[in-house]
C-alpha positions in Angstrom: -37.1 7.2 9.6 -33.7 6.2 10.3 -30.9 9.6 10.9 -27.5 9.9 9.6 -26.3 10.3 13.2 -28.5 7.1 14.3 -26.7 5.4 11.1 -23.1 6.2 12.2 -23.7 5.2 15.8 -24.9 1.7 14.5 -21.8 1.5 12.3 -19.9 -1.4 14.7 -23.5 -3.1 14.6 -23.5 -2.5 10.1 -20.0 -3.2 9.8 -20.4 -6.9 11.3 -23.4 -7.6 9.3 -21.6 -6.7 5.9 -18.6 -9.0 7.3 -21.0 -11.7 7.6 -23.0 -11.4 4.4 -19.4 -11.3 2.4 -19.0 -14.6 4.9 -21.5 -16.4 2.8 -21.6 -14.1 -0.4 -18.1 -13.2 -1.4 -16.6 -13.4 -5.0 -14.7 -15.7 -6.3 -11.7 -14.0 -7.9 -8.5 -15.4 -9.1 -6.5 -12.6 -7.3 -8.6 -13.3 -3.7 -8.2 -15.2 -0.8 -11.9 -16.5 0.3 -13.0 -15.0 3.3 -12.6 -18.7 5.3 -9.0 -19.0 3.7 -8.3 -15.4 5.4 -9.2 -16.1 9.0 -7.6 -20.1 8.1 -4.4 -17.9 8.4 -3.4 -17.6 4.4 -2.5 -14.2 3.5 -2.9 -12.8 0.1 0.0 -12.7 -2.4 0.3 -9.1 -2.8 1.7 -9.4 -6.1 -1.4 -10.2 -7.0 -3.6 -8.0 -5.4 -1.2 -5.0 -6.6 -1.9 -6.7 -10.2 -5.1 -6.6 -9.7 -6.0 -3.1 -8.3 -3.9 -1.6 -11.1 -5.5 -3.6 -14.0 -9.0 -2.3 -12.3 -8.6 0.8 -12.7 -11.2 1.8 -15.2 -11.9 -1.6 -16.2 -14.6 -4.1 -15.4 -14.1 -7.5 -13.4 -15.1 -9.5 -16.5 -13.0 -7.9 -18.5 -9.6 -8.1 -16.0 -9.9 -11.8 -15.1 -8.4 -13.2 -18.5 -5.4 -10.4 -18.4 -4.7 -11.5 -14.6 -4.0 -15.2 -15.6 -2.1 -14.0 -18.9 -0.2 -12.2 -17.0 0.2 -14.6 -13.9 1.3 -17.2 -16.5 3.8 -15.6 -18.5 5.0 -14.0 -15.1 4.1 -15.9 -12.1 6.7 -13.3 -9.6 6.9 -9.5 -9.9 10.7 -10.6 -10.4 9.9 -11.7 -13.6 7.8 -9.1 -14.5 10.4 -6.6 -13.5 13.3 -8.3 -16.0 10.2 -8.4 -18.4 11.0 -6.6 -21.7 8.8 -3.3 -21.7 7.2 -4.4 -24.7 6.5 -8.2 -24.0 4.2 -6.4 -21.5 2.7 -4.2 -23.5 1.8 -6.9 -26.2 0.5 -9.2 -23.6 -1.6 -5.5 -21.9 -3.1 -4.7 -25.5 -6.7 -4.4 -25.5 -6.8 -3.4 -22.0 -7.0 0.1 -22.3 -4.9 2.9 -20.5 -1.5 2.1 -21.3 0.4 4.3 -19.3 -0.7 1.6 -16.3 1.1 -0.9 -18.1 4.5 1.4 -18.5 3.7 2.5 -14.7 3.2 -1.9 -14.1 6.5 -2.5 -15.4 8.7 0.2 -13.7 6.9 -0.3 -10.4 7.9 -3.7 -10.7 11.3 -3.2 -11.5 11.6 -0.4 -8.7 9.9 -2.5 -6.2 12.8 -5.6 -7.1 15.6 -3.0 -6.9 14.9 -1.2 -4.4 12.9 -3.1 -1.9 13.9 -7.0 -2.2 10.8 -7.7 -4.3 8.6 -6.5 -1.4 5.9 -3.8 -1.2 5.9 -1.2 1.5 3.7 -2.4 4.7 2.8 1.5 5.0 0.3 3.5 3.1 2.4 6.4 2.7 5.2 4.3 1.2 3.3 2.6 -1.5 2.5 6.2 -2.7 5.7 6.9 -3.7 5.4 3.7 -6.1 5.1 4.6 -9.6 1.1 4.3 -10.9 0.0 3.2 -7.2 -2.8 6.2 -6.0 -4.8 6.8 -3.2 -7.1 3.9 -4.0 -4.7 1.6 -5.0 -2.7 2.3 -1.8 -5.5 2.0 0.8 -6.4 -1.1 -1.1 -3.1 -2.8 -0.6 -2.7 -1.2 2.8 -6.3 -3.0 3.6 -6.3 -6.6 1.2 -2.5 -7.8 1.6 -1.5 -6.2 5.4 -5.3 -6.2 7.1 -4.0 -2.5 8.1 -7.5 -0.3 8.5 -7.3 2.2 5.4 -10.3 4.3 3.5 -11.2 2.3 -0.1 -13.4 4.3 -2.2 -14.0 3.3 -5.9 -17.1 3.9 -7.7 -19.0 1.0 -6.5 -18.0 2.3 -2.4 -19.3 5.5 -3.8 -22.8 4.3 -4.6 -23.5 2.5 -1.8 -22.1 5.4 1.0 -24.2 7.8 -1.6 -27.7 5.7 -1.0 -27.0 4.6 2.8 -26.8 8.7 3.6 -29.0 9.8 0.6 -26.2 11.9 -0.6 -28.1 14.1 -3.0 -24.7 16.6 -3.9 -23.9 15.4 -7.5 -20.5 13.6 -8.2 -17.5 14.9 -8.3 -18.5 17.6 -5.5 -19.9 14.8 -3.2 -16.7 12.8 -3.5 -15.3 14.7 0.3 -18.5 13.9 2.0 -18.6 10.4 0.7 -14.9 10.0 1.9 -16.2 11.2 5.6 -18.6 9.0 5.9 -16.7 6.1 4.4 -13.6 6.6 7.0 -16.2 6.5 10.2 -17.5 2.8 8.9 -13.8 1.4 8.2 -13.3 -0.8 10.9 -10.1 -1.9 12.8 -11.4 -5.4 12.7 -11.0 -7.0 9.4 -10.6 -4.2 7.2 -9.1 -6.1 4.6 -12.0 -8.1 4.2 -14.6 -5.1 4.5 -13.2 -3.3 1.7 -13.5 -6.3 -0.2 -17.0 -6.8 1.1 -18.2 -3.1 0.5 -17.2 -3.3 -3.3 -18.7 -6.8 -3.5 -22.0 -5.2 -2.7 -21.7 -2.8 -4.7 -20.8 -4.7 -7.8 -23.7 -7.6 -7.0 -26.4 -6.2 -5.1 -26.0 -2.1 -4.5 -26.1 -2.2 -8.4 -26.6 1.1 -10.9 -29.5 0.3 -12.2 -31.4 -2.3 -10.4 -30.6 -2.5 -6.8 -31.1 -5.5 -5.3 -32.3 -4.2 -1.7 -33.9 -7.3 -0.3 -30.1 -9.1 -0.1 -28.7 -6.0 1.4 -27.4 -6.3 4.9 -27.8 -2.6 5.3 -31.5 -2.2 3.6 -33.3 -1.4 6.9 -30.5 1.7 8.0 -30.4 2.7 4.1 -32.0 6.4 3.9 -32.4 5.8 -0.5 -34.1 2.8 0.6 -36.5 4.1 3.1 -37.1 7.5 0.7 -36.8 5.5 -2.6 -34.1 7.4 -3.7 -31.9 4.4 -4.8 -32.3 4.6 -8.3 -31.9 8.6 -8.4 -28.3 8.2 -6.6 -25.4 9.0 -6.9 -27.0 12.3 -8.8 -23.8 13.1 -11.3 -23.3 16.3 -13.1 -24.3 16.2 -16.7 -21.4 15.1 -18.8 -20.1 17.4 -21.6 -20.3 15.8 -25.1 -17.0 14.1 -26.3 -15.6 15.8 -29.2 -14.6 13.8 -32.5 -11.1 14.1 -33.7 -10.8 12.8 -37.1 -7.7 11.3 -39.4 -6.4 9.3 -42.2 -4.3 5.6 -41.3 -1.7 4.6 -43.6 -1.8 0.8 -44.4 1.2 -0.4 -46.6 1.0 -3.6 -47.6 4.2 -5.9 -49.2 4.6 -9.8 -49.3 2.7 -10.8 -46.2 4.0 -7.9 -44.1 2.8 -4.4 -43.0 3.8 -1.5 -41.7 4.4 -0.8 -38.5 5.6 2.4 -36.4 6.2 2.4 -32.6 4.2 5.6 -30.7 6.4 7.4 -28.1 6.5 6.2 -25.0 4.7 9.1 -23.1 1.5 10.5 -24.4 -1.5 8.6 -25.9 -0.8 4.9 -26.6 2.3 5.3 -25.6 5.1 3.0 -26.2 2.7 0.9 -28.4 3.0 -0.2 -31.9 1.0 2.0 -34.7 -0.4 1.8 -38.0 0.9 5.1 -39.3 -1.1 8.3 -39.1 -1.4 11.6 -39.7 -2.7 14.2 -36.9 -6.0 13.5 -35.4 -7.5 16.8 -35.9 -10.6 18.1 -33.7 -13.3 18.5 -36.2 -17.1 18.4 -36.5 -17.2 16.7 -40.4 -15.0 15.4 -42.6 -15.4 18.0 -44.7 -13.3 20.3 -42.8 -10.3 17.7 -42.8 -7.7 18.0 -45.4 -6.4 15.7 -47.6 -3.4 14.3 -45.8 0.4 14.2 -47.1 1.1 10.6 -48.2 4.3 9.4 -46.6 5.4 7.2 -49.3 5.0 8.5 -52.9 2.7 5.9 -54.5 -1.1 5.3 -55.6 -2.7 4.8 -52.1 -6.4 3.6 -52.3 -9.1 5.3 -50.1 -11.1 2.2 -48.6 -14.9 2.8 -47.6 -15.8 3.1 -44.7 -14.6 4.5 -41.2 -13.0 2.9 -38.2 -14.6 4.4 -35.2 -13.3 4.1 -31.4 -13.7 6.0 -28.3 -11.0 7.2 -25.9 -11.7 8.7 -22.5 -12.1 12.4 -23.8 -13.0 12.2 -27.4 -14.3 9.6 -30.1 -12.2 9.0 -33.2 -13.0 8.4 -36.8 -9.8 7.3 -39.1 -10.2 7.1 -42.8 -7.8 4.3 -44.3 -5.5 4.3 -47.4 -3.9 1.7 -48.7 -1.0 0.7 -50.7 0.2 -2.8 -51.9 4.0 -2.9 -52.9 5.8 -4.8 -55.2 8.7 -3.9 -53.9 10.8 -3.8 -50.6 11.4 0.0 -49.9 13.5 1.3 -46.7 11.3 3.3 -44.1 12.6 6.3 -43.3 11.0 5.2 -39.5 8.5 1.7 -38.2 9.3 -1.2 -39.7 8.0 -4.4 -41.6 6.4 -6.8 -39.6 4.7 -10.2 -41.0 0.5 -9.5 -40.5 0.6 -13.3 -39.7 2.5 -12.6 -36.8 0.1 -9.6 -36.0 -0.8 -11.1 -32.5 3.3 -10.6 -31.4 2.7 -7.0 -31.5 1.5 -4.4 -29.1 -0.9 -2.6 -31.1 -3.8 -0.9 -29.4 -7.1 -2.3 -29.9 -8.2 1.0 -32.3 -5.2 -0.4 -34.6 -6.8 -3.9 -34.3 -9.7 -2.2 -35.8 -8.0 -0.9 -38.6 -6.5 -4.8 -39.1 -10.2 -6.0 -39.3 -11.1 -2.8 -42.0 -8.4 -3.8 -44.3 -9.6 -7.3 -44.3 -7.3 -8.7 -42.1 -9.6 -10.3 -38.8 -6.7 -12.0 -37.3 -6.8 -10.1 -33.6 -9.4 -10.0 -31.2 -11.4 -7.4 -30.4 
């Protein structure tokens, strides 16, 4: 059986043969340069790539691609993202998820025009100081756009380094150890194009589920393999339920339009467009949530139903009222906008929800 030391002293020896099964196996992104294009002498556009990483953050490949050419379409330069109007990008971000990335998108742009003649920092230390770019981000940059060796972990690094060394310390507490090892196997040679190939096994063949160890480069050297640990690893630490925070929306309705608020800009949501609500109030029933002050003085209807969504540290349920006008009335704060031009807006995909409750499936989910 194979040793963690005997592992790391073959790590020149694994780090060629992942090089050369990304050589034939790479992705096909629309932020990437292929592997051939790379040593061909093209460089990646790292406006893209620093797109990309920050879009990935806690979202899926599938799901990214169709933001990335929105947004490389309607803003081909980061200097026309930067004199972008902060809420053009956040209409065009909606559905994405984790908005503060798109505030931090924007002023990183901006900064990054301003302040550094539209170019990013060479230096790993230096794109830390960017607004919304982290560790991972950083090294990513450092590694894709400049071929400059730096550490990239994200969860799909972490599966595979946590199988190779049968890393049986469940996640978060493993996450040093994982780092360790990770650093010994990044190579001077092509690092750019190992960090690309490390996450492109873990996304197609080091899998969650179903590991696909007989197209792994690394399957003889891989301790989980050899102790058929792979589909135990990485162990994580039992997850505390989510708690349910529970609410009432406000839909007013008059001639074709509806209204809107705008959230503020920092917090939850922030910056994005709202249908009006009242607290969402930590509770285990609905019984134990009161009936909510109406903001307009008028016979409000309670619709059936509940629209449901999940947020990173608790689920919501929102109970809607509604109210059709006959009259214009002046909103003490939001605004009327036309539902027909519901798409325009920056609304959040839990108030896209609420669109599709009140009978109004104009938005996509």
């Amino acid at each position: 059986m194979s040793s963690v030391t005997e592992i790391t002293n073959k790590k020149d020896e694994l780090v060629d043969a992942l090089l050369d099964w990304y050589d034939h196996h790479a992705r096909t992104l629309p932020w990437r340069i292929s592997p051939e294009a790379r040593q061909g002498g093209i460089s990646p556009n790292p406006y893209h790539v620093w797109l990309s990483e920050i879009m990935l953050q806690q979202t899926t490949v599938a799901t990214v691609k169709s933001y990335f050419e929105k947004f490389i379409t309607e803003w081909p330069t980061i200097e026309k993202l930067a004199a972008a109007d902060l809420d053009e990008v956040l209409t065009t971000w909606a559905g994405l998820g984790y908005y503060a990335r798109a505030r931090n998108l924007h002023k990183c742009a901006k900064q990054v025009v301003d302040e550094l003649n539209a170019e990013f920092p060479t230096q790993y230390d230096e794109l830390l100081k960017l607004p919304g770019i982290g560790a991972y981000t950083a090294a990513a940059i450092t590694s894709i756009v400049y071929d400059i060796p730096a550490t990239v972990v994200d969860g799909n690094v972490e599966r595979v380094i946590s199988r190779v060394f049968n890393i049986e310390t469940p996640l978060p507490d493993s996450r040093p150890e994982i780092r360790e090892f990770a650093e010994i196997f990044t190579p001077s040679h092509r690092p750019g194009d190992y960090a690309q190939a490390l996450m492109d096994l873990g996304a197609t063949v080091c899998t969650p589920k179903s590991a696909k160890c007989g197209n792994c480069p690394w399957q003889e050297d891989c301790l989980a393999h050899e102790l058929g640990t792979e589909a135990d690893l990485p162990v994580r630490k039992n997850k505390k339920a989510k708690p349910t925070r529970r609410g009432y929306a406000f839909w007013a309705e008059y001639d074709g339009k509806v209204w809107l608020r705008k959230r503020p800009e920092k917090g939850l949501l922030g910056g994005m467009m709202e249908v009006p609500s009242n607290e969402w109030a930590p509770s285990n029933s609905w019984d134990n949530i009161p009936t909510p002050r109406i903001p307009i003085i008028a016979n409000w209807d309670l619709l059936p139903g509940v629209v449901r969504h999940t947020f990173t540290h608790f689920h919501l349920e929102l109970k809607v009222v509604r109210l059709n006008l006959e009259e214009m009335i002046n909103l003490q704060e939001g605004e009327w906008c036309e539902i027909e031009k519901s798409n325009e807006y920056a609304l959040p995909t839990v108030m896209k929800k609420i669109f599709v409750h009140v009978g109004q499936p104009l938005l996509d989910l």
